[in-house]
PyMOL CGO cylinders between C-alpha atoms (Angstrom):
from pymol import cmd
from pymol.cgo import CYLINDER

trace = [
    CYLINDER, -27.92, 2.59, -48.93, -23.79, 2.48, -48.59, 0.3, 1, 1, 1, 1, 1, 1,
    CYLINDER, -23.79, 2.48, -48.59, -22.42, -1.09, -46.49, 0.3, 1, 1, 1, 1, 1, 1,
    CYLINDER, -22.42, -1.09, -46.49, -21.58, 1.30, -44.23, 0.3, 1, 1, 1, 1, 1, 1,
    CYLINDER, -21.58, 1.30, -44.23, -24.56, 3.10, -43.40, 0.3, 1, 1, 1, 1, 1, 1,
    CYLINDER, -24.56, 3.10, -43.40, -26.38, -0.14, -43.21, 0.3, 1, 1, 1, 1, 1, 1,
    CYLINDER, -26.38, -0.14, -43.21, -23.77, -1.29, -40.67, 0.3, 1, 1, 1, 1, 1, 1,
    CYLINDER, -23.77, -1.29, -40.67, -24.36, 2.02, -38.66, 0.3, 1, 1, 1, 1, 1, 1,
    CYLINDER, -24.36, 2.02, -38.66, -27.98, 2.01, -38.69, 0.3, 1, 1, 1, 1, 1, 1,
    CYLINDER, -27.98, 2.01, -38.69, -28.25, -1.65, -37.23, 0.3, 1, 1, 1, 1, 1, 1,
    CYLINDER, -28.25, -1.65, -37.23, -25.45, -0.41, -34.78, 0.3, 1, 1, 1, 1, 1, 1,
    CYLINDER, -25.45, -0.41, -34.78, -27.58, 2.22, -33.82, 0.3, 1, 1, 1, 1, 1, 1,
    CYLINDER, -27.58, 2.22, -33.82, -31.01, 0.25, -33.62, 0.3, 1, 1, 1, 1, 1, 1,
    CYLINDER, -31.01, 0.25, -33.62, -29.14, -2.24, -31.37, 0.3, 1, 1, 1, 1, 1, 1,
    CYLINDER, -29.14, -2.24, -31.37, -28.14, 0.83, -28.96, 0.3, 1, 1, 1, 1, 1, 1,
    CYLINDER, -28.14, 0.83, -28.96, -31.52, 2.01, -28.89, 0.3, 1, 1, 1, 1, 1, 1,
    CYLINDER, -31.52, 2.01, -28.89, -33.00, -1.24, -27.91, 0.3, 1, 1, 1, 1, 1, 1,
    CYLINDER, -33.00, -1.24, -27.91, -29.92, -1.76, -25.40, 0.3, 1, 1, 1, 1, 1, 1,
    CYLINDER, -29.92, -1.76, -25.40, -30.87, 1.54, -24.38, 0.3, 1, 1, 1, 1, 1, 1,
    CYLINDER, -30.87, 1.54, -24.38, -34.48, 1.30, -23.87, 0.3, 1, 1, 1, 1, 1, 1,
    CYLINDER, -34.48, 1.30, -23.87, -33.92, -2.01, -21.97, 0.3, 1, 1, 1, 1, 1, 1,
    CYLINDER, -33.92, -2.01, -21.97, -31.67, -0.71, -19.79, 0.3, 1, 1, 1, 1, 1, 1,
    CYLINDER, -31.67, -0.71, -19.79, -34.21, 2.31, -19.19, 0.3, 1, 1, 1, 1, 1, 1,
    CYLINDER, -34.21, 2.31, -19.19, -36.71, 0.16, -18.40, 0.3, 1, 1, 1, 1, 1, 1,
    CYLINDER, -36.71, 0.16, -18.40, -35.14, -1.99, -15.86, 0.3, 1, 1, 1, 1, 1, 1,
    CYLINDER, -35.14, -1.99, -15.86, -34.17, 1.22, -13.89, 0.3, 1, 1, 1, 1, 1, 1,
    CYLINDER, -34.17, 1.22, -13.89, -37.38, 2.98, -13.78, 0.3, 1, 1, 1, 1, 1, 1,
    CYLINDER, -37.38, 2.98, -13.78, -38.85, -0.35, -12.55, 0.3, 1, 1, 1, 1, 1, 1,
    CYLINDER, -38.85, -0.35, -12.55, -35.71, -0.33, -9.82, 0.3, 1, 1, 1, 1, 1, 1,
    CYLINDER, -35.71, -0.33, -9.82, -36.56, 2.99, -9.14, 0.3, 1, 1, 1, 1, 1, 1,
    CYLINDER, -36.56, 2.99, -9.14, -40.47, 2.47, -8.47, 0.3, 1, 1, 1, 1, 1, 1,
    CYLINDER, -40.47, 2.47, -8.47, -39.62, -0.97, -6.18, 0.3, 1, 1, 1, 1, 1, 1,
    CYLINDER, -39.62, -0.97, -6.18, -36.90, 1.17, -4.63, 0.3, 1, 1, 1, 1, 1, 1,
    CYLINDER, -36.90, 1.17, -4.63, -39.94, 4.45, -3.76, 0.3, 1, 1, 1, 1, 1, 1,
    CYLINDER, -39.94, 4.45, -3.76, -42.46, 1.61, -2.53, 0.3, 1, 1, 1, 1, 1, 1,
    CYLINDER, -42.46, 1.61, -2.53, -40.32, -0.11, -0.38, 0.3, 1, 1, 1, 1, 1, 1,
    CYLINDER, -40.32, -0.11, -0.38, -38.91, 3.48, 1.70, 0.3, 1, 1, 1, 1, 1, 1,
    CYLINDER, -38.91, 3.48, 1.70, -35.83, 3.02, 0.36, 0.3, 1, 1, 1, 1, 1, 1,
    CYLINDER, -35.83, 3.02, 0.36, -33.31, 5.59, -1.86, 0.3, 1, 1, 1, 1, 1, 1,
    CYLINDER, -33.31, 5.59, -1.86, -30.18, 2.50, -2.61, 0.3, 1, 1, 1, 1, 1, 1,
    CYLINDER, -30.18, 2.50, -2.61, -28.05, 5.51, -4.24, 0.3, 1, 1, 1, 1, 1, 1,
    CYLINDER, -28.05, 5.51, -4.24, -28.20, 7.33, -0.60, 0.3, 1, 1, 1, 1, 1, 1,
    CYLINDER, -28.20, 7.33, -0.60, -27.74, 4.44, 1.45, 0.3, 1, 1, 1, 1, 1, 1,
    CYLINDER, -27.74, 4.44, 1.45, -24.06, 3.98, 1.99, 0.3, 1, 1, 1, 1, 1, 1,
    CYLINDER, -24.06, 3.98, 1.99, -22.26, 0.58, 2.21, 0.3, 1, 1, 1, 1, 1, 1,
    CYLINDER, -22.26, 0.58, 2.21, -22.14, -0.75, 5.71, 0.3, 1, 1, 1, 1, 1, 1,
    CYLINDER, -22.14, -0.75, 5.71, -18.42, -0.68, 5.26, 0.3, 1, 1, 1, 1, 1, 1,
    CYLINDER, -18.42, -0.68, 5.26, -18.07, 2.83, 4.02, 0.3, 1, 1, 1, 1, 1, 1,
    CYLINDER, -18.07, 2.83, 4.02, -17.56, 4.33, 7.60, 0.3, 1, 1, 1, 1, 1, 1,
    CYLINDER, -17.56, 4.33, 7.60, -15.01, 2.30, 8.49, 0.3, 1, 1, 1, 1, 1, 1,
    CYLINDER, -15.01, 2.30, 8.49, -13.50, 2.33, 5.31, 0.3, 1, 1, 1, 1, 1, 1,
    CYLINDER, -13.50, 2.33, 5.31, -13.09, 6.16, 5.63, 0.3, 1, 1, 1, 1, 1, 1,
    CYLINDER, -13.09, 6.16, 5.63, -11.93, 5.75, 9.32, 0.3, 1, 1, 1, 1, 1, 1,
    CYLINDER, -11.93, 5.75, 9.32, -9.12, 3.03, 8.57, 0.3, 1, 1, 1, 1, 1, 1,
    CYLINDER, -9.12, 3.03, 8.57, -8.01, 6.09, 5.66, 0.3, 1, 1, 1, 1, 1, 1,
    CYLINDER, -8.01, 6.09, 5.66, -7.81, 8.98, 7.36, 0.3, 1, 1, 1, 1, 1, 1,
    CYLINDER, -7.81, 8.98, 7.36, -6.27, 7.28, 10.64, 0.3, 1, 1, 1, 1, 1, 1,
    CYLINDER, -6.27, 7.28, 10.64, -3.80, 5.09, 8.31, 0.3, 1, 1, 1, 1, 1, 1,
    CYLINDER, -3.80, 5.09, 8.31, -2.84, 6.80, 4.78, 0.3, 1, 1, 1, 1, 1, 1,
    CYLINDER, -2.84, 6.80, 4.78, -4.06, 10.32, 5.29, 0.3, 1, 1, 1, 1, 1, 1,
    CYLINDER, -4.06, 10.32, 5.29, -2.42, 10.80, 8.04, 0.3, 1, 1, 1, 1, 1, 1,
    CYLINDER, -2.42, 10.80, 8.04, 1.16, 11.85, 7.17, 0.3, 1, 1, 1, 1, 1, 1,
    CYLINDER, 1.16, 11.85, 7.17, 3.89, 12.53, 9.91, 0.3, 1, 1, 1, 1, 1, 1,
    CYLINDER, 3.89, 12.53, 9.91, 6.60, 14.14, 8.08, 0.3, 1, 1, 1, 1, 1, 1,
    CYLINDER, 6.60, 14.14, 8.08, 9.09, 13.71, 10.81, 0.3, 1, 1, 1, 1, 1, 1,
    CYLINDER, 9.09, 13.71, 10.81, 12.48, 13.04, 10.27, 0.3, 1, 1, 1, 1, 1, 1,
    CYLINDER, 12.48, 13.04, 10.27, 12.88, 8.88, 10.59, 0.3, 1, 1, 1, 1, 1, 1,
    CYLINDER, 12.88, 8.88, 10.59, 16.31, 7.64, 11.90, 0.3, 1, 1, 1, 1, 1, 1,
    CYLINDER, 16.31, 7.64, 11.90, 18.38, 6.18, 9.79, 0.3, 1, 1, 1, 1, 1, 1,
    CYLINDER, 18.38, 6.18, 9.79, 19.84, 2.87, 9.96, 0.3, 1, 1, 1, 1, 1, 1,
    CYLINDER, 19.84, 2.87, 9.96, 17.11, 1.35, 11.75, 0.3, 1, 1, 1, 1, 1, 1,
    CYLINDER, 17.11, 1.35, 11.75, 16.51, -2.35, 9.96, 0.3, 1, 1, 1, 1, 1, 1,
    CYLINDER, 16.51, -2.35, 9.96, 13.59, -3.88, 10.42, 0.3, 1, 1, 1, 1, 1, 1,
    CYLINDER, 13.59, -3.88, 10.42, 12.77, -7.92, 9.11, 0.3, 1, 1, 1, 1, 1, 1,
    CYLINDER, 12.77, -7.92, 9.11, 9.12, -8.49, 8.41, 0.3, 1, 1, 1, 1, 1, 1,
    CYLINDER, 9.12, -8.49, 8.41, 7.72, -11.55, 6.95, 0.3, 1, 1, 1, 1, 1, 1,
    CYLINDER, 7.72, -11.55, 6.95, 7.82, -10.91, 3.05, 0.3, 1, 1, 1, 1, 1, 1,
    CYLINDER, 7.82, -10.91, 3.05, 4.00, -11.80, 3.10, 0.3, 1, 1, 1, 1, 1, 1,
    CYLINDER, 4.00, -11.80, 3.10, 3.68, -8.87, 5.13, 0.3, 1, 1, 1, 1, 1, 1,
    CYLINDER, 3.68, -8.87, 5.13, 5.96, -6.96, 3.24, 0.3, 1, 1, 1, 1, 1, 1,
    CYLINDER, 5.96, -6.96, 3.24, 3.90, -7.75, -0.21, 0.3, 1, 1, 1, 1, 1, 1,
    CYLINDER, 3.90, -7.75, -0.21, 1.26, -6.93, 1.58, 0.3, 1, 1, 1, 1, 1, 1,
    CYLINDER, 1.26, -6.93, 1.58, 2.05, -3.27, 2.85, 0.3, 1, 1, 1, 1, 1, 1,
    CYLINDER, 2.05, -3.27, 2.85, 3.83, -2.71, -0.75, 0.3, 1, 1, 1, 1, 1, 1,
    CYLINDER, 3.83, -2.71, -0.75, 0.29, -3.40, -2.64, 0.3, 1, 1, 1, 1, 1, 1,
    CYLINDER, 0.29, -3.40, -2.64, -1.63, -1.33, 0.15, 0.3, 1, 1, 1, 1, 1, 1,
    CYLINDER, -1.63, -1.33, 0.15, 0.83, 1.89, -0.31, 0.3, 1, 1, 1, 1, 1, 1,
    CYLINDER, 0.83, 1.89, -0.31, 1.48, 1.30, -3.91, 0.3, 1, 1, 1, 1, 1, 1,
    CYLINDER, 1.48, 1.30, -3.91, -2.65, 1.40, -4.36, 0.3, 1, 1, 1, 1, 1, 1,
    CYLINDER, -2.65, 1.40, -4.36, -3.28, 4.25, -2.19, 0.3, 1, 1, 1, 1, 1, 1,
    CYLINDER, -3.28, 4.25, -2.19, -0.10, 6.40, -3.78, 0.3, 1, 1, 1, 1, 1, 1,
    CYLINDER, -0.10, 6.40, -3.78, -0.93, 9.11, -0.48, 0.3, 1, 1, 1, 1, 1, 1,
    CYLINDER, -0.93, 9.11, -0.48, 1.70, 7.20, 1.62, 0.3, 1, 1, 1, 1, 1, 1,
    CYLINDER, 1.70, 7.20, 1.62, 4.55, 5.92, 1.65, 0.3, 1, 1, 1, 1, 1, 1,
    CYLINDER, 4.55, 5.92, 1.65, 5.97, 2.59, 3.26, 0.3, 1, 1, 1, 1, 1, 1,
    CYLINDER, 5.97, 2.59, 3.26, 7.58, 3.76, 5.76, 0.3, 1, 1, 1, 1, 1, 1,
    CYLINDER, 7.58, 3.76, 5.76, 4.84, 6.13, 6.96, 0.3, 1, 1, 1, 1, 1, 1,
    CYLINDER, 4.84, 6.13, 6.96, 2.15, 3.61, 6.53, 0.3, 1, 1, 1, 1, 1, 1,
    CYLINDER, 2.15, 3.61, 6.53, 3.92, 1.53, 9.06, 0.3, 1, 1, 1, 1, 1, 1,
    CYLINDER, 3.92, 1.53, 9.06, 4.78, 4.01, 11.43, 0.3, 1, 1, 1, 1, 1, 1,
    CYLINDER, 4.78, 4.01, 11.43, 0.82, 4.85, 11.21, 0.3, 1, 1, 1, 1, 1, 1,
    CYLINDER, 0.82, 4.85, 11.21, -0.40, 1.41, 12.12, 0.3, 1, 1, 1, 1, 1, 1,
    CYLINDER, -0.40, 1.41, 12.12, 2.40, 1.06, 14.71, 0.3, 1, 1, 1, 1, 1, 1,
    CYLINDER, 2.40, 1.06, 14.71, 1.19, 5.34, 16.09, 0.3, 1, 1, 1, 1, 1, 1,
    CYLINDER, 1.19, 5.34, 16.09, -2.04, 3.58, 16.20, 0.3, 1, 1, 1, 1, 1, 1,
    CYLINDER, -2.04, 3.58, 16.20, -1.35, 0.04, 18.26, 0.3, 1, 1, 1, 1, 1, 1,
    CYLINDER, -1.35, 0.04, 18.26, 0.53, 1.66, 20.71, 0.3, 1, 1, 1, 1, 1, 1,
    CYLINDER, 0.53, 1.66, 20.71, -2.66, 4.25, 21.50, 0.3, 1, 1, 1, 1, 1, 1,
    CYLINDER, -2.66, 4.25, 21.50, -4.92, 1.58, 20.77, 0.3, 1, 1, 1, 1, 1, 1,
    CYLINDER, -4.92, 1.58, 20.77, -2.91, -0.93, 23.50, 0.3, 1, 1, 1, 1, 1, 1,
    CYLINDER, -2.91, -0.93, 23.50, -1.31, 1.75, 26.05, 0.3, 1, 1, 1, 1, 1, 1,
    CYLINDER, -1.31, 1.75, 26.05, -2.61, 0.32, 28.92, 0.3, 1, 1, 1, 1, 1, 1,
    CYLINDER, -2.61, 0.32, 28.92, -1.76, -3.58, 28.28, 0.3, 1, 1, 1, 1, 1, 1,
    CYLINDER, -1.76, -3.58, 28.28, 1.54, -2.24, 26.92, 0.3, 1, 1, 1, 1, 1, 1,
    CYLINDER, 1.54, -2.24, 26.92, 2.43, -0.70, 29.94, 0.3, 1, 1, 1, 1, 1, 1,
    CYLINDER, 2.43, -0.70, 29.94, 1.04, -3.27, 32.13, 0.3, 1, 1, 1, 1, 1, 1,
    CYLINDER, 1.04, -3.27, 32.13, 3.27, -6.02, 30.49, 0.3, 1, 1, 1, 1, 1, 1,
    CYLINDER, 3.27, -6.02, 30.49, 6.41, -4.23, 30.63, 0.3, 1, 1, 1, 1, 1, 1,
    CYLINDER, 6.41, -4.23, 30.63, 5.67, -3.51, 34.04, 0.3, 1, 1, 1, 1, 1, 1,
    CYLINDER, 5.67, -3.51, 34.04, 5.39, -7.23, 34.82, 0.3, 1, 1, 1, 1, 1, 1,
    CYLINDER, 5.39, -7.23, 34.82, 8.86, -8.22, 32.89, 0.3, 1, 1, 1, 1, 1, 1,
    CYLINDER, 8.86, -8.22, 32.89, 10.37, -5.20, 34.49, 0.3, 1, 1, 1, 1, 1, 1,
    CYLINDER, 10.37, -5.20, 34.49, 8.70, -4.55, 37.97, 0.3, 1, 1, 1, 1, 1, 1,
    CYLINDER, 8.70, -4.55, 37.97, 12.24, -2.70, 39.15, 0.3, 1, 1, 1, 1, 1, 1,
    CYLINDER, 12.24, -2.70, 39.15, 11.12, 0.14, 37.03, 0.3, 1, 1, 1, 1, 1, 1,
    CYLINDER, 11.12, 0.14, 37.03, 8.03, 0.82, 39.12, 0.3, 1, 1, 1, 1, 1, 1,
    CYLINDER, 8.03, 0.82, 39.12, 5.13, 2.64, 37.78, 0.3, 1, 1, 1, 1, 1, 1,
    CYLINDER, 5.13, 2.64, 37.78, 6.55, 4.43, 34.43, 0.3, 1, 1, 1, 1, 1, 1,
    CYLINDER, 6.55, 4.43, 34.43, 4.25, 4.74, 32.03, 0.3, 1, 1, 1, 1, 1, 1,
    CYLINDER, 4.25, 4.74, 32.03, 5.18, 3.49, 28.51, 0.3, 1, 1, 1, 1, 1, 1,
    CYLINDER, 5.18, 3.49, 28.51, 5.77, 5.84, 26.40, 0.3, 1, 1, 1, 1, 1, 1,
    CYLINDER, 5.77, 5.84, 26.40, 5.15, 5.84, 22.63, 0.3, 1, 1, 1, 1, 1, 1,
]
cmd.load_cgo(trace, "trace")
């Protein structure tokens, strides 16, 4: 035998035994997993539903209104590192819509207590509901 086929055939003996280790261990998994009433690959993460709500309500959901230009806005640059890693990861939405998402969702979220505060500071206006 070649250096080379030695090489490969202790390469390959180490892959089976990896192998057949790593077989092992699963079909024991498996038969803990059928004892116990349990299927781990079917049970989702406790997080996973609101990890799919927070998605679709904040990066799937696209408004492709027209924004108006020359609004400025000065956010903490924490924050602002903070949205630019959150849209730069999820590469479905942009900055700008991001925030306007969150912000969609606060004022829905806080209607009520929004319009009962502005009502306080402003009690002249009488009962207009804030509109958002």
């Amino acid at each position: 035998m070649t250096h080379y086929t030695t090489t490969a055939c202790i390469l390959l003996a180490a892959a089976a035994a990896a192998a057949a280790l790593f077989i092992r261990r699963a079909a024991i998994y498996r038969r803990r997993s059928h004892r116990a009433g349990t299927a781990p690959q079917s049970q989702p993460r406790p997080d996973t539903a609101q990890d799919d709500g927070y998605r679709r309500r904040y990066v799937l959901n696209r408004w492709d209104g027209a924004f108006r230009s020359g609004k400025t806005v000065r956010i903490r640059p924490e924050h602002y590192e903070r949205l630019r890693q959150i849209t730069a990861r999820s590469g479905a939405v942009s900055m700008i819509a991001y925030v306007d998402n969150v912000l969609h969702a606060h004022f829905e979220d806080y209607a009520e207590s929004i319009d009962r505060y502005c009502r306080s500071r402003n009690p002249s206006r009488g009962r207009k509901q804030w509109t958002h």
